[in-house]
C-alpha positions as CSV (number, residue, x, y, z in Angstrom):
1,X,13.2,19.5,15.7
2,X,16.6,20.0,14.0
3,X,16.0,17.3,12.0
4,X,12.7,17.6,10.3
5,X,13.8,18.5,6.8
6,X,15.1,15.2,6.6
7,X,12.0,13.3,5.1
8,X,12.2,15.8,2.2
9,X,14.9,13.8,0.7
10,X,15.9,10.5,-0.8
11,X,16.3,7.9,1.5
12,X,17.3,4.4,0.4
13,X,16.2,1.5,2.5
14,X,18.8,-0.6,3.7
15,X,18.9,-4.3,3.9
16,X,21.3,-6.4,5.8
17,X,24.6,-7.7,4.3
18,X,25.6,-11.6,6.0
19,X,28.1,-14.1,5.6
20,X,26.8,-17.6,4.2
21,X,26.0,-18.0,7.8
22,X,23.5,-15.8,7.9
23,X,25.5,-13.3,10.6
24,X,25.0,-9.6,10.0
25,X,28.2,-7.8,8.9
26,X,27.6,-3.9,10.2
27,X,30.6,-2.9,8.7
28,X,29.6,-3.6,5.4
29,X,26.0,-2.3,6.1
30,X,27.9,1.4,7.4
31,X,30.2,0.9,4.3
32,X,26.6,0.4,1.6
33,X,25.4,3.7,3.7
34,X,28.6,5.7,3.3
35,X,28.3,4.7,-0.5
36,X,24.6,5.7,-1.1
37,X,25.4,9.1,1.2
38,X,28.3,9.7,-1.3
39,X,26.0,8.9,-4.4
40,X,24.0,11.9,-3.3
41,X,21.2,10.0,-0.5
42,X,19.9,12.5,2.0
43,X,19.8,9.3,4.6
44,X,19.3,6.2,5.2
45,X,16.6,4.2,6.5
46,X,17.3,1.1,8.8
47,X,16.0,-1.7,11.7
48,X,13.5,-3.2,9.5
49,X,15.4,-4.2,7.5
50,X,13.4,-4.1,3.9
51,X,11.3,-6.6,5.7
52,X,13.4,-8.9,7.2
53,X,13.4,-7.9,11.1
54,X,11.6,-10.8,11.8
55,X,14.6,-12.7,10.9
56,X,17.0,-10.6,13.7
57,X,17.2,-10.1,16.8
58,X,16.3,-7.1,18.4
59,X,19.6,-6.5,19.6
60,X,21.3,-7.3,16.2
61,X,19.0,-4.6,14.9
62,X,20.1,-2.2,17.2
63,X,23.4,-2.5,16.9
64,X,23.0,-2.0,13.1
65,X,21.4,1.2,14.0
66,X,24.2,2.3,16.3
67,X,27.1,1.5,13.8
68,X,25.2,3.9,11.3
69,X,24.7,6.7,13.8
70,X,28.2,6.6,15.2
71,X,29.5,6.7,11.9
72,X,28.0,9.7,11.3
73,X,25.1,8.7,8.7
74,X,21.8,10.3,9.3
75,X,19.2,7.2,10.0
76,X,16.0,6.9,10.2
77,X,14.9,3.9,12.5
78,X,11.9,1.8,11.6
79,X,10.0,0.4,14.6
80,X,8.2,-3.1,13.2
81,X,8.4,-5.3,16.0
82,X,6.0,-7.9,16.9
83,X,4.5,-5.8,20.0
84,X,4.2,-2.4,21.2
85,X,6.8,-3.2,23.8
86,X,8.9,-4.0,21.8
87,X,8.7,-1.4,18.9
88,X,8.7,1.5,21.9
89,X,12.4,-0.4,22.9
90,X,13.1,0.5,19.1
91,X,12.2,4.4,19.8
92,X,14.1,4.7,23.0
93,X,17.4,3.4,21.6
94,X,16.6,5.7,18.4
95,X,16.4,9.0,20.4
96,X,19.4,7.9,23.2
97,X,21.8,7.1,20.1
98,X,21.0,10.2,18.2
99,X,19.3,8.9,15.5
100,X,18.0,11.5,13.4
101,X,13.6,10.2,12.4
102,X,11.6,7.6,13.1
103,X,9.5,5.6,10.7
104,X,6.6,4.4,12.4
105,X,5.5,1.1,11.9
106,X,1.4,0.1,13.0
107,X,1.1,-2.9,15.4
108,X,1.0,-6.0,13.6
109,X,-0.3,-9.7,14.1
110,X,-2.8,-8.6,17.3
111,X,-5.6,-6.5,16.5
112,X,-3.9,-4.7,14.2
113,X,-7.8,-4.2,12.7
114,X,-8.5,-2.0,15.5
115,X,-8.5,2.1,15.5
116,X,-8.1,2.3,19.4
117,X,-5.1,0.2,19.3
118,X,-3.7,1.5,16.6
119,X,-4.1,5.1,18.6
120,X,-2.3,3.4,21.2
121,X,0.3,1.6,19.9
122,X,1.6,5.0,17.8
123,X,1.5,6.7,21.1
124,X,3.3,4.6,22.5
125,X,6.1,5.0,20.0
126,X,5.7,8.9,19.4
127,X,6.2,9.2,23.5
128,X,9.6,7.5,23.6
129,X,10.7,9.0,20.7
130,X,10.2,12.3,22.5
131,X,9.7,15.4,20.5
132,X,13.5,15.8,19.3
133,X,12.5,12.6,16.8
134,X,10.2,13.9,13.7
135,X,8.5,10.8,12.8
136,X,6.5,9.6,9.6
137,X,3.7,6.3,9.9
138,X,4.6,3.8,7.2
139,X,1.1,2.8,5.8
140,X,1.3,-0.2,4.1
141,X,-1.6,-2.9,3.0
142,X,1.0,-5.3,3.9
143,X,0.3,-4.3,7.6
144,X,-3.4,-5.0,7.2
145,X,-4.7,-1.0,8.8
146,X,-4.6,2.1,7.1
147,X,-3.9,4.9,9.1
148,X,-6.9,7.7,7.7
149,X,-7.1,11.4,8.3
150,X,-9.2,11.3,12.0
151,X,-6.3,9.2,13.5
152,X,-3.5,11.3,11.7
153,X,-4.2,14.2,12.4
154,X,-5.1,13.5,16.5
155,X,-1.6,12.0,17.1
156,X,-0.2,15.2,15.2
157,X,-2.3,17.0,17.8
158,X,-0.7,16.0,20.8
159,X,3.0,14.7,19.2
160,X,3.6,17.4,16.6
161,X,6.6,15.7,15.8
162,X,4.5,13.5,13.7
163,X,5.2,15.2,10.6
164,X,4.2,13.0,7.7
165,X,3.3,10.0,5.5
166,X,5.2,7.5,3.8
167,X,2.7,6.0,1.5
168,X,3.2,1.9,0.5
169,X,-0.1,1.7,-0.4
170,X,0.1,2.5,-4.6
171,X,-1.7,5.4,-6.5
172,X,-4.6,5.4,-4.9
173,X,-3.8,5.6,-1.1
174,X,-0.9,8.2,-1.9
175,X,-4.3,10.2,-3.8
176,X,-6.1,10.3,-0.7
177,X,-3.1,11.1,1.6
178,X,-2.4,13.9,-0.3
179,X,-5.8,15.1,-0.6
180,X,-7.0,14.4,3.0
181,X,-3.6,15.0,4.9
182,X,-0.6,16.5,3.7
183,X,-1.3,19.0,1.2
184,X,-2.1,22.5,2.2
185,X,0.7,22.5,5.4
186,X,4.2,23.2,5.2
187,X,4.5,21.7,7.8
188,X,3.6,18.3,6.9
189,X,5.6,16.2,4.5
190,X,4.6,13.0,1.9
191,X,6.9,10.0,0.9
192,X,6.6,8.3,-1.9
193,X,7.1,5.1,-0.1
194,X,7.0,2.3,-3.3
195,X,9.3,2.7,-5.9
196,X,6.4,2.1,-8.7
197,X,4.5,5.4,-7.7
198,X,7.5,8.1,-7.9
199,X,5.8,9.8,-10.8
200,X,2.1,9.8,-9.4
201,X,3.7,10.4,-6.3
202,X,5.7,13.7,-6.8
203,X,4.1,15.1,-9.9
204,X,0.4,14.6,-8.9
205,X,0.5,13.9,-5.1
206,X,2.9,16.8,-4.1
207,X,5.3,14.6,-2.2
208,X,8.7,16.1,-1.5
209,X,11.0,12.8,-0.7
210,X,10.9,9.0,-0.8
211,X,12.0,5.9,1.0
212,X,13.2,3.5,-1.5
213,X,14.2,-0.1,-2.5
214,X,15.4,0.0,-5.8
215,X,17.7,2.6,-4.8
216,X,19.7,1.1,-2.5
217,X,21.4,-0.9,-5.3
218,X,20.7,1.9,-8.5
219,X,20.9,5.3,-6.2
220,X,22.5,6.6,-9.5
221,X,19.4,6.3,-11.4
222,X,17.1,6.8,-8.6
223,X,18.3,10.2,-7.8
224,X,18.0,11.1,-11.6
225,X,14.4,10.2,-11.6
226,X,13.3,11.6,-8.1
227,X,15.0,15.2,-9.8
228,X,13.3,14.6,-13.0
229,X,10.1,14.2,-11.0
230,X,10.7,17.2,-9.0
231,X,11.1,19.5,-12.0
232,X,8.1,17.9,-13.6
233,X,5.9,18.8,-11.0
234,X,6.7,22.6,-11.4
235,X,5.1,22.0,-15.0
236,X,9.0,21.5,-17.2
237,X,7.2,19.9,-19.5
238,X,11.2,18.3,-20.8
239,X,11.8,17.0,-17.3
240,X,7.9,15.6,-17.5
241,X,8.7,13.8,-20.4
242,X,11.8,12.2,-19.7
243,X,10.7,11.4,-15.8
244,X,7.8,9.3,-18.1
245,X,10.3,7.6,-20.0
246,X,13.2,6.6,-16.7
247,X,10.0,5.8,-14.7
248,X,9.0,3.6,-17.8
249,X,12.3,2.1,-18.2
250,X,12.9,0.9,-14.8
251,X,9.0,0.1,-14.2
252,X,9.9,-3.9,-14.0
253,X,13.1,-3.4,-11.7
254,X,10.3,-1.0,-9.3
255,X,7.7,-3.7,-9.4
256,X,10.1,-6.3,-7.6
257,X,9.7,-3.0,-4.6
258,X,5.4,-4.0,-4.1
259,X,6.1,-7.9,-3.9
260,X,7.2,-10.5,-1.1
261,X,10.4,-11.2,-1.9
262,X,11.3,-7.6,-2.7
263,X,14.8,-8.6,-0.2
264,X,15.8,-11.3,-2.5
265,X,15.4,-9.5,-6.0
266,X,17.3,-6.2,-4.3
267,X,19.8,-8.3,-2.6
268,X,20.6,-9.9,-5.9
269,X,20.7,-6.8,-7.8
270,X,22.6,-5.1,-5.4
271,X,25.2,-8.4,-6.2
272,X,24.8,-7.6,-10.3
273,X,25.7,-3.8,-9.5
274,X,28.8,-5.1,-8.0
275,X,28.6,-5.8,-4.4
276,X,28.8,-8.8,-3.2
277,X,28.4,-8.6,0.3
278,X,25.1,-8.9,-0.3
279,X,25.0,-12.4,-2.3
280,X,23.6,-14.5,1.1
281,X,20.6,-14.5,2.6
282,X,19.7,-14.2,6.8
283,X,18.0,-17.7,6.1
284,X,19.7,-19.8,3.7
285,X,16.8,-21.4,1.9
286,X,15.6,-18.0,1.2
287,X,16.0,-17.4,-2.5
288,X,15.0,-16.8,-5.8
289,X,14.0,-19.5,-8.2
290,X,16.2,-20.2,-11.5
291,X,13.3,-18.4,-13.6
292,X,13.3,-15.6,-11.0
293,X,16.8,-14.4,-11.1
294,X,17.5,-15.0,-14.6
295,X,14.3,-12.6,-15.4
296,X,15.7,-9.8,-13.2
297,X,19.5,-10.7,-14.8
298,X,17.6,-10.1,-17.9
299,X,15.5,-7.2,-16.6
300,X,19.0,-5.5,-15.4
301,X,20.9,-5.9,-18.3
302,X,18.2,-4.7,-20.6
303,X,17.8,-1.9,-18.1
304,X,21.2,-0.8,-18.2
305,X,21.7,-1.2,-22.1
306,X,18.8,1.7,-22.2
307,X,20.3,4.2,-19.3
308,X,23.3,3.7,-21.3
309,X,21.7,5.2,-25.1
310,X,19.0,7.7,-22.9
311,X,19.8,11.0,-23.5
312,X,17.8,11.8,-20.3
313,X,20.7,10.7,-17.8
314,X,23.1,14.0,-18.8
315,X,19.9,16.3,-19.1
């Protein structure tokens, strides 16, 4: 697996640029990638979307995948789809492009409750990814089933290309994965998967990369706190303090990462960092309220006025 080192880095999530129409432009999404690679991301992730495959075809989604691959950016494919058929589909392109991980997403809307189908439905997936795919499950509340230790560690058993965790769930969850599943084995990597946790997550977890939101539009600022984080967790007790005070500062622009319209607020602040391909929606009547984007306008600017004055961003 040539490519299992690549969960051990920063890896924005990437959302789907449109015209007012609401038609995907793929050459803007491979341009965002090419951006955030040159910014200093490891990779990107894409196919869900930040939430919005529901709103794309399948087919739309795979040809976003393809333009990143044959472009030469290392993607990670998510696999949401609204049935096991369908998310295995997802897998099989993933592995005959070249795509370089998979993040695995539990089945979702029918019996999503239940442990056996869960077994099956990551099967499933882990099978047509073949082994050449290292794979992470995304566990998420949003998706209604945690994945726990038992049911981690017999998929890793049979597809050891199963290497990891990214971990939506908050402090807590990322606790227990680290306690129960990752730590202890090289082998075996944890994501910081919510942009509110990359503190708990890095310094008192012992995750080694992250999957974010907020980073696809501030990779800059991202990748200074995922290194501050890094060095904090070797005990610098400068890089500690200073991790604290980024991770403080950008705690409101994070929180837009845990909530429902966490595509909105990162589309529009993608827009306020300066690209606009990113100013319309897949559905029209998706947007912010007036007192929604003026508090993140507000939230950005105050933001930036900080990083500007912080002596943390040279350090």
């Amino acid at each position: 697996m040539n490519n299992q080192n690549i969960f051990s880095g920063t890896i924005p999530a990437l959302m789907t640029p449109c015209d007012a129409d609401g038609k995907p432009d793929f050459v803007a999404l491979v341009n965002t990638a090419k951006n955030l690679i040159q910014a200093g991301m490891d990779a990107v992730v894409y196919c869900g979307s930040m939430g919005d495959w529901p709103l794309l075809t399948d087919q739309e989604r795979m040809t976003g995948v393809k333009a990143l691959v044959d472009a030469g950016i290392k993607t990670i494919v998510g696999t949401g789809a609204q049935n096991t058929r369908i998310a295995v589909s997802h897998a099989t392109h993933a592995r005959e492009i070249g795509a370089h991980g998979l993040m695995v997403i539990p089945r979702v809307l029918s019996r999503g409750l239940s442990p056996a189908a869960q077994q099956n439905h990551f099967t499933a997936i882990l099978e047509a990814g073949g082994p050449e795919l290292p794979a992470v499950i995304y566990n998420s509340p949003h998706y209604g089933f945690e994945t726990r230790a038992d049911l981690f560690f017999k998929l890793n058993q049979q597809f050891p290309q199963l290497i990891g965790f990214k971990e939506f769930g908050g402090g807590e969850a990322l606790s227990y994965a680290a306690e129960n599943i990752t730590s202890g084995d090289n082998n075996l990597t944890l994501m910081v998967g919510v942009d509110t946790q990359a503190f708990h997550g890095f310094v008192n977890c012992g995750a080694v990369g992250a999957i974010t939101g907020v980073g696809t539009a501030m990779p800059t600022e991202i990748l200074k706190l995922v290194d501050l984080c890094k060095q904090a967790a070797t005990g610098n007790a400068k890089a500690r303090r200073l991790a604290l005070e980024l991770n403080e500062a950008m705690s409101v622009l994070c929180t837009f990462d845990e909530g429902t319209d966490l595509v909105l607020y990162y589309k529009r602040l993608m827009v306020l960092e300066g690209n606009q391909n990113y100013q319309f929606q897949i559905y029209s009547d998706d947007k912010l309220t007036t007192s929604q984007q003026a508090h993140l306008d507000s939230q950005h600017a105050q933001f930036k006025n900080w990083w500007n004055s912080w002596e943390g961003k040279d350090a």
